[in-house]
C-alpha positions as CSV (number, residue, x, y, z in Angstrom):
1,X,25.5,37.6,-24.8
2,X,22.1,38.7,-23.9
3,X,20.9,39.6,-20.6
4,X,17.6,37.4,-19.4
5,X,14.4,39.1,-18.9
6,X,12.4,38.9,-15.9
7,X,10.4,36.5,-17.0
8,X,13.4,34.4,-18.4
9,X,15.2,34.2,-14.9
10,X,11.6,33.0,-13.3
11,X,11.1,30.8,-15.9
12,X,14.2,29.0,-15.0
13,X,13.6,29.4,-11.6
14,X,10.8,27.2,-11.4
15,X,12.3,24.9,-13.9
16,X,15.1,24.4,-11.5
17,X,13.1,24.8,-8.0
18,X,12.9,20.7,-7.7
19,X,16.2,19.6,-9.3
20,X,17.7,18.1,-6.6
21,X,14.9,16.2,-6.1
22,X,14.5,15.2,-10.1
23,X,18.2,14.1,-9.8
24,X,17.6,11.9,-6.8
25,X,15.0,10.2,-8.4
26,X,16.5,9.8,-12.1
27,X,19.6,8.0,-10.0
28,X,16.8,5.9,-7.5
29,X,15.8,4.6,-10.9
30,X,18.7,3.9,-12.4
31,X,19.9,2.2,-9.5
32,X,16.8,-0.2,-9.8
33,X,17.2,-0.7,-13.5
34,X,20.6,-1.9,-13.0
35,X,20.2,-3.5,-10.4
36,X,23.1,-1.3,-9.2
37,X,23.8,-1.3,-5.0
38,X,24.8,2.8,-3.7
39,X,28.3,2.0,-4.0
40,X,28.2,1.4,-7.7
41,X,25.8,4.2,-8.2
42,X,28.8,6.4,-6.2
43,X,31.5,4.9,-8.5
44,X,29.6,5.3,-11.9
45,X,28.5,9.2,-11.5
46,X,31.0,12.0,-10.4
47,X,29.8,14.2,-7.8
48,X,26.7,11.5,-6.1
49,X,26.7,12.3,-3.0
50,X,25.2,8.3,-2.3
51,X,24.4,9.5,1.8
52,X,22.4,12.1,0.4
53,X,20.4,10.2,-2.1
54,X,19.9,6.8,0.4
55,X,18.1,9.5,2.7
56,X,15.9,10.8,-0.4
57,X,15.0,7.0,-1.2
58,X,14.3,6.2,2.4
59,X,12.0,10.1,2.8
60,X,10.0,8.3,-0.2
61,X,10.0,5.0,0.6
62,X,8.7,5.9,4.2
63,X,6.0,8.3,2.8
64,X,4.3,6.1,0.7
């Protein structure tokens, strides 16, 4: 196995400096296209943290 470069590791970096936010909106639209309430979404994905993401929706929803 190779160690990254520099560049490599700040490459990823930014790749991953918003993924919690890309995550929270993949599952706000999945929700939606499903027609899914939080408690399904909680039930269907390991690891959703649904308090979490209901407070991302309502930051965007109230920000708009």
């Amino acid at each position: 196995m190779e160690i990254p470069t520099e560049e490599e590791l700040l490459l990823i970096d930014e790749r991953l400096a918003n993924i919690d936010l890309d995550v929270a909106v993949s599952m706000g639209y999945v929700r939606k296209a499903q027609g899914w309430s939080f408690s399904t979404l909680s039930k269907r994905f390991a690891g959703v943290n649904t308090q979490l993401l209901q407070r991302y929706m309502q930051q965007a929803i109230t920000a708009q």
